[in-house]
C-alpha positions, 0 to 999 in steps of 0.5 A: 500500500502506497502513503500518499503525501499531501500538501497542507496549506494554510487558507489566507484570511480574507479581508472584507473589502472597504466599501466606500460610502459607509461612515468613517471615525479618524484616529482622534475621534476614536480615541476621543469616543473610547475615552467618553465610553470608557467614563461612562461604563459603557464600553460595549456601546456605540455612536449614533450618528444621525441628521435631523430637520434644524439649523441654519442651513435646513438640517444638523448633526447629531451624535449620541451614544447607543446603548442599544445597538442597531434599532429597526432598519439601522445600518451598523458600522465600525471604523477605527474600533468605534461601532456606528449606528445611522437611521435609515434616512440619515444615511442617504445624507451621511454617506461617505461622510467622516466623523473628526474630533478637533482639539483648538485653544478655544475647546475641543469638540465633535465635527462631520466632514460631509461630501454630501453638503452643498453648503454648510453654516458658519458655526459648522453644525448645519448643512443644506444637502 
C-alpha cells in the first residue's frame, strides 16, 4: 500500500473589502469616543450618528451614544474600533461622510466632514444637502 503525501496549506484570511460610502471615525475621534465610553461604563456601546430637520442651513448633526445597538432598519458600522449606528434616512445624507474630533485653544469638540453638503453654516453644525 502506497502513503500518499499531501500538501497542507494554510487558507489566507480574507479581508472584507472597504466599501466606500459607509461612515468613517479618524484616529482622534476614536480615541476621543473610547475615552467618553470608557467614563461612562459603557464600553460595549456605540455612536449614533444621525441628521435631523434644524439649523441654519435646513438640517444638523447629531451624535449620541447607543446603548442599544442597531434599532429597526439601522445600518451598523465600525471604523477605527468605534461601532456606528445611522437611521435609515440619515444615511442617504451621511454617506461617505467622516466623523473628526478637533482639539483648538478655544475647546475641543465633535465635527462631520460631509461630501454630501452643498453648503454648510458658519458655526459648522448645519448643512443644506
Amino acid at each position: 500500500m502506497e502513503i500518499m503525501q499531501t500538501d497542507i496549506q494554510t487558507p489566507t484570511p480574507v479581508t472584507a473589502p472597504v466599501v466606500p460610502g459607509y461612515i468613517t471615525v479618524t484616529e482622534a475621534a476614536a480615541t476621543k469616543i473610547k475615552e467618553l465610553l470608557s467614563e461612562e461604563g459603557k464600553t460595549d456601546s456605540g455612536l449614533r450618528v444621525f441628521v435631523q430637520g434644524g439649523g441654519c442651513s435646513g438640517f444638523q448633526y447629531g451624535l449620541m451614544i447607543e446603548e442599544g445597538g442597531a434599532g429597526v432598519g439601522d445600518q451598523a458600522f465600525e471604523s477605527n474600533g468605534v461601532k456606528l449606528f445611522v437611521d435609515p434616512v440619515s444615511i442617504s445624507y451621511l454617506k461617505g461622510a467622516e466623523v473628526d474630533f478637533v482639539d483648538t485653544i478655544t475647546g475641543g469638540g465633535f465635527t462631520i466632514k460631509n461630501p454630501n453638503a452643498t453648503s454648510t453654516c458658519g458655526c459648522g453644525q448645519s448643512f443644506n444637502a
